[in-house]
C-alpha positions as CSV (number, residue, x, y, z in Angstrom):
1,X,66.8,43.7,105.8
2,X,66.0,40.3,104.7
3,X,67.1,39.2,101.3
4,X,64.3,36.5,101.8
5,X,61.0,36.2,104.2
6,X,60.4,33.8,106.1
7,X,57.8,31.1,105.1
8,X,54.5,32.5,105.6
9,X,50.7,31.0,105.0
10,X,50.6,33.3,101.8
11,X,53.9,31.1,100.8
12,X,51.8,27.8,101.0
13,X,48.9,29.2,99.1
14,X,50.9,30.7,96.6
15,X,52.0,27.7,95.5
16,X,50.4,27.0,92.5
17,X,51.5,23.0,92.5
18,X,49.3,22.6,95.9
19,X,46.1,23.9,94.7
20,X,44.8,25.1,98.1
21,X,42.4,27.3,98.3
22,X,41.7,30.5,100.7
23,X,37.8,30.8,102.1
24,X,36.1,33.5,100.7
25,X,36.5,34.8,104.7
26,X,40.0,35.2,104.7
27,X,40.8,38.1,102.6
28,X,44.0,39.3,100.6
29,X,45.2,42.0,103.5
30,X,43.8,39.3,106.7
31,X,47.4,39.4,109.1
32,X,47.5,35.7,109.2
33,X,48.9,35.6,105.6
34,X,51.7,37.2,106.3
35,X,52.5,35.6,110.2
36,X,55.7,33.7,109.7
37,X,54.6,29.5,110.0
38,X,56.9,27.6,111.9
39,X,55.7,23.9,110.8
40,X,52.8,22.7,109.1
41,X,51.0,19.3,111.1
42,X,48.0,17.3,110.1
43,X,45.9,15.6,113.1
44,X,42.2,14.3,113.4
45,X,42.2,14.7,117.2
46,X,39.4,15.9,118.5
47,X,41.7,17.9,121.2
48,X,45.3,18.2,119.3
49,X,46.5,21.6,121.0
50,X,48.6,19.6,123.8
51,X,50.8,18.1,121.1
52,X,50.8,21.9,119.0
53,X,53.2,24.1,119.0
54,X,52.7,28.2,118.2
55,X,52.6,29.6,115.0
56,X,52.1,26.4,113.3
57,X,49.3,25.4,110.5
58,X,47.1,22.1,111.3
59,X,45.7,19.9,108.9
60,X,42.7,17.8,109.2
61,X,39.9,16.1,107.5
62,X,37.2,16.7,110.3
63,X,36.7,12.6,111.1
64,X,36.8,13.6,114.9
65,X,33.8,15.5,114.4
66,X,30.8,14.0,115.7
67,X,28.0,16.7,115.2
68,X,28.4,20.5,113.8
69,X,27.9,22.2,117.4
70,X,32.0,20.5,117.8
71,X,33.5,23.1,115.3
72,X,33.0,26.1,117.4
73,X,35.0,24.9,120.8
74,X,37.4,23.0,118.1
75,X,38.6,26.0,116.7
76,X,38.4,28.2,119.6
77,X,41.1,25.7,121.0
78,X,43.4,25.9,118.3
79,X,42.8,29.9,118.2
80,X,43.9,29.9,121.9
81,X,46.9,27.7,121.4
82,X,48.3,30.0,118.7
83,X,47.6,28.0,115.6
84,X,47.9,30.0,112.8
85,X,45.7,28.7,110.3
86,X,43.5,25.6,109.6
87,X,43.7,23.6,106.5
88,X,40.8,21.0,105.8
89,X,41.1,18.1,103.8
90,X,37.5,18.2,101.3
91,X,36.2,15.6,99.8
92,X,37.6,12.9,101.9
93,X,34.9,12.1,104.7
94,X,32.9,14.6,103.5
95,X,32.0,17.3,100.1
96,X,33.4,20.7,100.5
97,X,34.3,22.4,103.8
98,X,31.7,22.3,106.3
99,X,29.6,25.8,106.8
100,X,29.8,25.4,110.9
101,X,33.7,25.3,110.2
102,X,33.6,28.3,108.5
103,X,31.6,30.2,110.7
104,X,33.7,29.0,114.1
105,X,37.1,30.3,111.9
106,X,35.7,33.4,111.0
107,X,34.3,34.0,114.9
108,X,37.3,33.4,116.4
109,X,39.6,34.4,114.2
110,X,41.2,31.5,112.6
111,X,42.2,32.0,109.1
112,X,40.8,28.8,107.1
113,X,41.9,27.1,103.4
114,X,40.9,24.2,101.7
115,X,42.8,21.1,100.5
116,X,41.8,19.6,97.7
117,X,41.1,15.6,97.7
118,X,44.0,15.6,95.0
119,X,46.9,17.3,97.2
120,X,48.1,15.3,100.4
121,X,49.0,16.6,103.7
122,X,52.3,15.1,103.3
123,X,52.8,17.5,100.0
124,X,51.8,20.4,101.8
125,X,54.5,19.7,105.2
126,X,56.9,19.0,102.2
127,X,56.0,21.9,100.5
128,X,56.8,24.0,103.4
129,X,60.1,22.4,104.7
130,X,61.4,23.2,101.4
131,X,60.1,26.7,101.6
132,X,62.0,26.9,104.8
133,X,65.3,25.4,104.2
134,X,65.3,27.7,101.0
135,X,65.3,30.7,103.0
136,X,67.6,29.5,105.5
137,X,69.8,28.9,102.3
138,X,69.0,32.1,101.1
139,X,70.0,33.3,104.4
140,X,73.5,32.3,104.8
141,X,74.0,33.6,100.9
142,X,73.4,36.9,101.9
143,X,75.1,36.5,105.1
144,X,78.5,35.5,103.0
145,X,77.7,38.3,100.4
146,X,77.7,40.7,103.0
147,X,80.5,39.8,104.7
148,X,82.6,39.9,101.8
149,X,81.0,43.3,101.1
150,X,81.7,44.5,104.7
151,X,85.3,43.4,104.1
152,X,85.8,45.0,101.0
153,X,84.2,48.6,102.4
154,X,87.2,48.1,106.0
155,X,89.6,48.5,102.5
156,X,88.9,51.8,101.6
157,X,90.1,55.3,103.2
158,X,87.8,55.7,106.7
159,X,87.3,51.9,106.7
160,X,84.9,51.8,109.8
161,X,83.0,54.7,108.4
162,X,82.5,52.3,105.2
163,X,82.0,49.6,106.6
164,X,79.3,50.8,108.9
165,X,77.5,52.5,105.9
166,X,77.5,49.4,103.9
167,X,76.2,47.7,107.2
168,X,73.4,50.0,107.0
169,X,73.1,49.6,103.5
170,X,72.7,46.0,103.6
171,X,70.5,45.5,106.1
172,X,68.2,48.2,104.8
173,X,68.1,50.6,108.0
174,X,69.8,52.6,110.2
175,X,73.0,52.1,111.6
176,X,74.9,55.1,113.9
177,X,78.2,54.7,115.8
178,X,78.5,56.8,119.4
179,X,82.3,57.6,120.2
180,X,83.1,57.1,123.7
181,X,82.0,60.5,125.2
182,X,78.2,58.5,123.9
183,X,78.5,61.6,121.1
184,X,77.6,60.2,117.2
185,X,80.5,60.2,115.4
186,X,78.9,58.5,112.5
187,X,75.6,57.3,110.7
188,X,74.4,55.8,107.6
189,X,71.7,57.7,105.9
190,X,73.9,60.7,107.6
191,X,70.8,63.1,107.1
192,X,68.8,60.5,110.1
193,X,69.8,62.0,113.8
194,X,69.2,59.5,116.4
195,X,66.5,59.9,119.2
196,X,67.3,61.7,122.3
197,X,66.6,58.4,124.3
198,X,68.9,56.0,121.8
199,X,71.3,58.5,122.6
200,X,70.8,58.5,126.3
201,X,71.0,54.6,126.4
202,X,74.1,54.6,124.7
203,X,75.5,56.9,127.0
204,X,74.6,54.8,130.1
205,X,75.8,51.5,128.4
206,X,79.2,53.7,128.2
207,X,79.2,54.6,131.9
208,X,78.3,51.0,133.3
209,X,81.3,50.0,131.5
210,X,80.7,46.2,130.6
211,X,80.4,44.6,127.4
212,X,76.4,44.5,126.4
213,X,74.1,44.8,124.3
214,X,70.2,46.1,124.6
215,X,67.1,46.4,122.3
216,X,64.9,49.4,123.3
217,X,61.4,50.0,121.8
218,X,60.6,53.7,120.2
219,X,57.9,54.5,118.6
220,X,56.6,51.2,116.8
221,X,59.7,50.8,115.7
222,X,63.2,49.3,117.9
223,X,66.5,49.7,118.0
224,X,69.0,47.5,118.8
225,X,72.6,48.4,120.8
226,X,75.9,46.7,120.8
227,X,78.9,48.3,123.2
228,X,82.7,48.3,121.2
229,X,85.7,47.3,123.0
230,X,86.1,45.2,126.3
231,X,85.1,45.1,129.4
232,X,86.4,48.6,131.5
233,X,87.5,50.1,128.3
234,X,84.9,51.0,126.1
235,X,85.1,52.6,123.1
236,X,81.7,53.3,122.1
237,X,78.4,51.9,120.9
238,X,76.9,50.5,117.8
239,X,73.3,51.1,117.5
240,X,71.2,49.8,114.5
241,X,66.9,51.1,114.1
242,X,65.9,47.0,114.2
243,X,64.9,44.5,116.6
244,X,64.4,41.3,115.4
245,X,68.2,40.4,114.6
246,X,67.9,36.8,112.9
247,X,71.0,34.3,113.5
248,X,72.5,35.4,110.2
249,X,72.2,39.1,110.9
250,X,73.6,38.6,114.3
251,X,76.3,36.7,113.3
252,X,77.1,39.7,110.5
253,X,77.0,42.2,113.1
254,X,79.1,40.7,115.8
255,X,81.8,40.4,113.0
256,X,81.4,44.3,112.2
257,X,81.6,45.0,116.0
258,X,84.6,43.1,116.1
259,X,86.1,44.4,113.0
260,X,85.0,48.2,114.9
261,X,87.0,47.2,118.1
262,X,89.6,46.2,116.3
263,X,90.4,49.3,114.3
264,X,89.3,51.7,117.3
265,X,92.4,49.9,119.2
266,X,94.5,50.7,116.2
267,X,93.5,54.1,116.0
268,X,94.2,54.5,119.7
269,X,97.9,53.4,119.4
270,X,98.5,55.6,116.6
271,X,96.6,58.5,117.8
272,X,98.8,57.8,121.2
273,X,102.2,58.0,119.2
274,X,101.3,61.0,117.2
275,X,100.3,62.6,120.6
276,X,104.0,62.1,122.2
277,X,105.5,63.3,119.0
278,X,103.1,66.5,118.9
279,X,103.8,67.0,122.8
280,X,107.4,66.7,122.1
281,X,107.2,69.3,118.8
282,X,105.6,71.3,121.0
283,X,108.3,72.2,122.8
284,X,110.2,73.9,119.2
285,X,106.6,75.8,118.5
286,X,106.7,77.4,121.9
287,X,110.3,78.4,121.1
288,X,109.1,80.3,118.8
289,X,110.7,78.2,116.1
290,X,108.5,76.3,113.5
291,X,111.2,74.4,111.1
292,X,111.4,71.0,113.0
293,X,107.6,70.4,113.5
294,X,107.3,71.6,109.9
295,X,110.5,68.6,108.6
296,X,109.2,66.1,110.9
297,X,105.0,66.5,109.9
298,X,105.1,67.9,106.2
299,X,102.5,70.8,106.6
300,X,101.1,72.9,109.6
301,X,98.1,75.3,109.2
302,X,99.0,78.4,107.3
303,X,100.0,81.2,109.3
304,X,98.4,83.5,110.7
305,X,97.3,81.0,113.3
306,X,94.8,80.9,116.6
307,X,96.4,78.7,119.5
308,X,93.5,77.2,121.8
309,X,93.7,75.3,125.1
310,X,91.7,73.3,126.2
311,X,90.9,72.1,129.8
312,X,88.0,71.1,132.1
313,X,87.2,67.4,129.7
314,X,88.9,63.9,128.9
315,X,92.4,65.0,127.2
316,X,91.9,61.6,124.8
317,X,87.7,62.3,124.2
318,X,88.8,66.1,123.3
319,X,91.7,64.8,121.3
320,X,89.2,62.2,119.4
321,X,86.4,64.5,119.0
322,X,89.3,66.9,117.4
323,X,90.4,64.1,115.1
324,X,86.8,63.6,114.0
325,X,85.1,67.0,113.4
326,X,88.1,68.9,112.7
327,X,87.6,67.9,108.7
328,X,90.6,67.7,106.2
329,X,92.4,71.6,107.5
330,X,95.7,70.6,108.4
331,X,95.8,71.2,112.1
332,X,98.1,70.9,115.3
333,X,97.3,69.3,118.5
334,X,98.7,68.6,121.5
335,X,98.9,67.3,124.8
336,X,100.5,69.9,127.6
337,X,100.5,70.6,131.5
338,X,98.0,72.9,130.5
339,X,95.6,70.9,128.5
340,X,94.9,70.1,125.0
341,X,97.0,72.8,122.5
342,X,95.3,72.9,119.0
343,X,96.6,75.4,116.3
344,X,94.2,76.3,113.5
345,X,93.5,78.9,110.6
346,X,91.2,81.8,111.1
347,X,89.0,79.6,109.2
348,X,89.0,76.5,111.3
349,X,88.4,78.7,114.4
350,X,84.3,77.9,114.4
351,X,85.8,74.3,115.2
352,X,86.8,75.4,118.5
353,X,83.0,76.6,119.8
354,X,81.7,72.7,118.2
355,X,84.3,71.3,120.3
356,X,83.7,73.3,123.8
357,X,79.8,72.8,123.0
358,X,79.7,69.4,122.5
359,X,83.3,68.1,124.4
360,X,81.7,70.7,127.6
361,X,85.4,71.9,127.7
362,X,86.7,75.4,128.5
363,X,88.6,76.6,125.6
364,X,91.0,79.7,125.5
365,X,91.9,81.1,122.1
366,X,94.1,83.9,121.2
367,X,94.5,86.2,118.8
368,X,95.7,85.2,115.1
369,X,99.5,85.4,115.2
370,X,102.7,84.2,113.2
371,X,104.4,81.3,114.1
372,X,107.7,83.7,114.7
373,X,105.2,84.4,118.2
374,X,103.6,81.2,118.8
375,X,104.6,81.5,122.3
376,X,103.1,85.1,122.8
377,X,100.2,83.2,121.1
378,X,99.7,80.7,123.8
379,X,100.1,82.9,126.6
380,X,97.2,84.5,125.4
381,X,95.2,81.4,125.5
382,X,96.2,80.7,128.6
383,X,95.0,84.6,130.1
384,X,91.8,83.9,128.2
385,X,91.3,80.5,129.5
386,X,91.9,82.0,133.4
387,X,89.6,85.3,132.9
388,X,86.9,82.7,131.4
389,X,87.4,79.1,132.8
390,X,83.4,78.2,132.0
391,X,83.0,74.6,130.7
392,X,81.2,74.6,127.2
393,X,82.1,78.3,125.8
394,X,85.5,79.9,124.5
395,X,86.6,82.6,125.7
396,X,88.8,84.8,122.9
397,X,91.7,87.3,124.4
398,X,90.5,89.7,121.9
399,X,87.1,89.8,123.4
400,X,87.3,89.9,127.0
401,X,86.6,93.7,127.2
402,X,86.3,93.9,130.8
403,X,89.9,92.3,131.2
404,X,92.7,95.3,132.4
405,X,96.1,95.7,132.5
406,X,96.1,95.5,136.3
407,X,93.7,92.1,136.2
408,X,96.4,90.6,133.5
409,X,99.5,91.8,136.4
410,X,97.3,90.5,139.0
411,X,100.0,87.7,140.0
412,X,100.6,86.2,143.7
413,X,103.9,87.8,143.2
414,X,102.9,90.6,142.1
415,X,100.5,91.2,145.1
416,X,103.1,90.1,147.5
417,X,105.3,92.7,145.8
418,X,102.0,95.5,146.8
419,X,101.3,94.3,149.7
420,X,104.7,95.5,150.8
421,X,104.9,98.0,149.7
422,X,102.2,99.3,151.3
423,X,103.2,97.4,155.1
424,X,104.6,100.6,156.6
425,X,100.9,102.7,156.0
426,X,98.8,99.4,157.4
427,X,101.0,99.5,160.1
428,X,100.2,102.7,161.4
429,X,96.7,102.5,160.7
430,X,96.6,99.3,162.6
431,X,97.5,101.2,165.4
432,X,95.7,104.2,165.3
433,X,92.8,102.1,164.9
434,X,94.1,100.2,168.4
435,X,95.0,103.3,170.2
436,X,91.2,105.3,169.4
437,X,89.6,101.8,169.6
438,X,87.3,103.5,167.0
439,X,87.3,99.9,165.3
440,X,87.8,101.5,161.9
441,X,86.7,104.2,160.2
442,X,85.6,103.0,156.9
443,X,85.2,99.7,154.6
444,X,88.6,100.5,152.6
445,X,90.7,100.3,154.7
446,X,91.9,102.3,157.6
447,X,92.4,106.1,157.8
448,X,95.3,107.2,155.8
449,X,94.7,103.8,153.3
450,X,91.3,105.1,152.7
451,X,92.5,108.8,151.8
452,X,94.5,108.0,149.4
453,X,92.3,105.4,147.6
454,X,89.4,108.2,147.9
455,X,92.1,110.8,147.0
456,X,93.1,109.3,143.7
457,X,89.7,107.7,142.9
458,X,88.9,111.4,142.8
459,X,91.8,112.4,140.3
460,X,94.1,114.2,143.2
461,X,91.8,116.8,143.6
462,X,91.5,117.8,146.9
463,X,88.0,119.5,147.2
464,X,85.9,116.4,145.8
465,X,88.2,113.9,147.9
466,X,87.7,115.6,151.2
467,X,83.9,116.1,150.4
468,X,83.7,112.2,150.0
469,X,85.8,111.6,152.7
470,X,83.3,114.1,155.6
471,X,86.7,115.8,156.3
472,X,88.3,119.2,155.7
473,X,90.6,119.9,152.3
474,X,93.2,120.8,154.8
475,X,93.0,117.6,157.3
476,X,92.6,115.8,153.8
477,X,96.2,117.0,152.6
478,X,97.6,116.5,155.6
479,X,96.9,112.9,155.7
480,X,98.7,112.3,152.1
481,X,101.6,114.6,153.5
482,X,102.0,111.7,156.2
483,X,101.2,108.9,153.6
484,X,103.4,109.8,151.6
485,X,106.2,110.4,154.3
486,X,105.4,106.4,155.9
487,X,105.9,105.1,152.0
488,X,108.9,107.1,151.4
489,X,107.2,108.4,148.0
490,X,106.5,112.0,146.3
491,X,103.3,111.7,145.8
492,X,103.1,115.0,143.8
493,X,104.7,112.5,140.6
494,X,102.3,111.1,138.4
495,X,104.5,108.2,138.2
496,X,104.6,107.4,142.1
497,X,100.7,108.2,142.1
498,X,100.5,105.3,139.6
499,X,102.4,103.1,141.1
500,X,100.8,103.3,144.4
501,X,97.2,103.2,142.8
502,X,98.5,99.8,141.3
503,X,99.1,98.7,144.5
504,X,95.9,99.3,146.4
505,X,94.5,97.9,143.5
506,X,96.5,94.8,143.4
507,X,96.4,94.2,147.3
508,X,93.2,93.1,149.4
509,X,92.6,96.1,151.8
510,X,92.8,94.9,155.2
511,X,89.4,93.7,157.2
């Protein structure tokens, strides 16, 4: 991520100029030569730690040192007050660096270098205040590079998807954008899926609604999350696979998140305009008629076509998930009474079960059709849509097996229209039921309803009707005889033996 470290010990000692020298004890991989140094200090105190500050390197030339047994608690102090490492000045009270020294440093831990009688401690502080204002320097280059970099990528076709990848680019890890439904609708390498849980907690920044940001540890690595958009309208989340976010990077990232809210509240206008004008081209493609959404948009998908609807989710987190996954298939959508329209090839069809899966929207689809009966079309997205209204699953007319021509007439009209028709036979059942106070004689209704649903369950046949029923073939044909007189019907027609069977069927027998 850095374009350069921070300062570290190995910095000082590297520096050929200084001539300091590592003890033996301190060896090439030891962590301390690598643990970033905030200041270097020089101090003969024999107790400096209350004027210390962490991860800072002390220099001294051991005059506060009366006898040997002073090194050990010396250095344990400095150990404990987070001192990094300990530079001693040879040669100037005494030759060399002092074996006690070196043992208390290597028993507690303190990494320990020599400076020669030639270099003074003022060289060394100076030494490292340059190395520090360097990388600061070199910290704002990169900072400017990259935002001239980040500027260029918002330029090109899919501007926040490049500019998010050269994010990710430039600070050398992951970087993934979560739409506001907290699915990811991009990432940079594309090949990295994010963690369940970094999913999760962009999904719950999302729901609290409020601008914020959040670093959360995984594995023994972090990442880092930044909500898009204000306050009560989010429209998303940045995450990035880092946690220690210098000033520089920050301030680079908060410009991308601006730049991210920016264009998402672009996007949303125009996605909001094209909407009304779909809804309103809508209107033509239901009449059947395709020449004024062809004028006014340039291209719909090729015929033959699937119509889907949509319904059960977030008309504008369908419609963006749509815009996003959909690819570069020319493709209709729009918003209805019903729900979210879409027209697509037979090709683009898989689309619709990526969008119910991961949306958790019912879909209806219908079969492929001409434009010349888009209507018909759309009907039978809506029939498939009411036998099937499951969230997360499309339902296809052509499939639904199970569905019947009586289930696709079963209308409140058209069981208003049955259940008149058969009023006159409930009627006198109701009262032969009242008059024998028998309560009923059966679950179907009462005794002549239940004949002639028995009757013609058994094909008209008489024989197997009446054995179902416990009665006699002759009792059995006298009860259609008086059926059939109540409903003012010949029920020795195939066609009035239809039409009453759709009736029973259509209307709830009594209770």
């Amino acid at each position: 991520m850095d374009t350069a470290s921070p300062p570290t010990l190995r910095t000082l000692l590297d520096r050929r100029d200084l001539r300091l020298r590592a003890i033996p004890s301190l060896g090439i991989a030891d962590p301390a030569l690598d643990h970033p140094v905030r200041w270097v200090h020089s101090s003969d105190l024999a107790d400096p730690t209350p004027f210390l500050a962490d991860d800072l390197v002390l220099l001294t030339t051991g005059t506060q040192m009366t006898d040997a047994d002073s090194w050990s608690p010396y250095v344990a102090r400095l150990a404990a007050r987070g001192v990094v490492a300990l530079g001693f000045g040879a040669d100037v009270h005494r030759a060399g660096v002092p074996d006690e020294l070196v043992r208390a440093c290597g028993s507690h831990g303190l990494a320990l270098f020599e400076v020669p009688y030639g270099t003074p401690f003022i060289a060394v502080a100076r030494a490292h205040a340059e190395a520090i204002a360097a990388q600061a320097y070199a910290r704002r280059t990169w900072a400017l590079e990259t935002q001239r970099a980040l500027a260029i990528a918002a330029l090109r076709p899919r501007g926040l998807e490049s500019t998010l990848s050269e994010l990710a680019r430039r600070l050398g890890c992951w970087v993934g954008m979560f739409d506001a439904a907290g699915a990811i609708a991009h990432a940079h390498p594309a090949e990295a899926d994010p963690p369940a849980d970094i999913a999760a907690a962009a999904r719950e920044l999302i729901a609290r609604g409020g601008s914020a940001s959040r670093t959360i540890e995984h594995g023994e690595g972090a990442f880092t999350l930044f909500t898009l958009g204000r306050t009560g309208h989010l429209r998303g989340v940045i995450a990035i696979a880092a946690a220690a976010l210098d000033s520089e990077t920050r301030t680079v990232v908060t410009s991308v998140i601006a730049m991210a809210g920016l264009s998402l509240e672009q996007s949303d206008q125009l996605a909001r305009s094209r909407r009304r004008l779909h809804t309103q081209l809508l209107a033509s493609l239901l009449d059947d008629d395709p020449a004024l959404a062809r004028r006014v948009l340039g291209a719909l998908p090729p015929a033959p076509v699937i119509v889907a609807v949509a319904t059960g989710g977030h008309d504008t987190a369908v419609l963006e998930w749509w815009d996003r996954h959909r690819g570069a298939s020319p493709a209709f959508v729009a918003e209805s009474d019903e729900g979210v329209v879409m027209c697509v090839t037979e090709g683009d069809a898989p689309a619709l079960d990526d969008l119910a899966r991961h949306a958790g929207v019912a879909v209806g689809a219908s079969d492929p059709h001409e434009y010349a009966s888009f209507s018909r079309a759309h009907a039978q997205a809506l029939t498939a849509l009411r036998r099937s209204p499951a969230g997360g699953r499309v339902a296809r007319y052509g499939d639904e097996a199970s569905a019947t021509i009586l289930e696709s007439l079963a209308t409140d009209a058209a069981r208003l229209a049955a259940e008149s028709r058969l009023s006159a036979l409930r009627r006198h059942d109701a009262l032969s039921v009242a008059a024998d106070g028998s309560g009923g004689r059966g679950t179907r209704g009462g005794e002549l309803e239940r004949a002639l649903r028995v009757w013609l369950e058994h094909d008209a046949r008489l024989e197997p009707a009446a054995a179902a029923l416990g009665v006699h073939r002759h009792t059995l044909r006298t009860r259609i005889a008086q059926a059939a007189e109540l409903l003012g019907m010949d029920l020795a027609a195939f066609p009035a033996r239809a039409e009453l069977w759709t009736a029973l069927r259509l209307s709830d027998p009594p209770a």
